[in-house]
N, C-alpha and C positions, 0 to 999 in steps of 0.2 A: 173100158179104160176109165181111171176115175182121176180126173182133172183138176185144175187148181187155178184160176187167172186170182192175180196180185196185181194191182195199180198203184200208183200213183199221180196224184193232179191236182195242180192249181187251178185251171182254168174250168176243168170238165171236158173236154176233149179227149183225154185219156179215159175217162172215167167210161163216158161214150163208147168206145173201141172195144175198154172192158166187159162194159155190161151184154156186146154187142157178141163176142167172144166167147164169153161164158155163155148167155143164150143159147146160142150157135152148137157149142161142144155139149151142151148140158153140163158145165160145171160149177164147181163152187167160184162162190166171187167175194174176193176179200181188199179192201184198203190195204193197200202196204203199211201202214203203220196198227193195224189189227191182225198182219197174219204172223203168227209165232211162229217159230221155226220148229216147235216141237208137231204140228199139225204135218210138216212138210213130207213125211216119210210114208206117210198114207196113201198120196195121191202117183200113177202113174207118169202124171206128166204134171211137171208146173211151167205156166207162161208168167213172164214179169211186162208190165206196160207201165212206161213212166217216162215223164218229158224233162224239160229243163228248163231253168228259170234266167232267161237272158240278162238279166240285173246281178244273177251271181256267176256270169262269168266272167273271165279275166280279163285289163284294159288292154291288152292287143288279141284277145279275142273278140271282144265289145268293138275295138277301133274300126276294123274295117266296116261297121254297118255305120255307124257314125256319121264317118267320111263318107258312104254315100248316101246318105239322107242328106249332111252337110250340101253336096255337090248339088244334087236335086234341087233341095228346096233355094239354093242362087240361082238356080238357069229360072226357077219358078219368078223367084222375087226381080229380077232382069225382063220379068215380060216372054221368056221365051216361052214356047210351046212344049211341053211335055207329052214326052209319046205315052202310048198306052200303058209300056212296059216302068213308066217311071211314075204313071197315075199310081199304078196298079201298087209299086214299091212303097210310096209313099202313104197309100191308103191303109196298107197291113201296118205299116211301121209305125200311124197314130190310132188306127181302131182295130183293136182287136177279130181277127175273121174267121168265123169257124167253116173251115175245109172237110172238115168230117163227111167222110159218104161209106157209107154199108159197106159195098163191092170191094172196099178197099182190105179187109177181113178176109175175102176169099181164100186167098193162097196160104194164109196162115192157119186159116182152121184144116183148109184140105192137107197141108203137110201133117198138122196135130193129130187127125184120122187117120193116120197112114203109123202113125208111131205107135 
């Protein structure tokens, strides 16, 4: 089976998954803005990985996260006690956190092996 992963990434997280992916399959590993589509008809299978850039989405897509950081950071500024679940929201929503773990690849390479 001769394979193909395409990313895309701002962060590296994607890229991560990619590289993780391709290893994994033993395939080629190409940026999405490097793979031409004239390559594409070679490979048995192509995977695509790519995220999204929360700044270009739309303001009532954007809204609801807004409103609850909004909400958050007054119970914060009030004194009140933030549970784990609002540290936790609050912490991704100003620093960036990489979630990335191997294992999480599994199912997608054993399905890829199986095609």
């Amino acid at each position: 089976m001769k394979t193909l992963v395409i990313y895309s990434s701002k962060t590296g997280f994607v890229k991560k998954y990619a590289e993780w992916i391709a290893e994994e399959l033993r395939a080629d590993l190409f940026p999405a803005d490097r793979a031409h589509k004239s390559i594409f008809r070679s490979y048995d299978t192509i995977i695509y990985g790519g995220g999204f850039d929360l700044t270009k989405l739309g303001f009532f897509d954007r809204l609801p996260i807004k409103l609850l950081k909004m909400k958050i950071m007054s119970k914060k500024k009030k004194g009140i006690p933030l549970d784990g679940d609002e540290t936790g929201m609050l912490n991704v929503m100003e620093n960036p956190v990489d979630f990335t773990k191997k294992e999480n690849i599994k199912e997608l390479v054993d399905h890829a092996l199986k095609v």
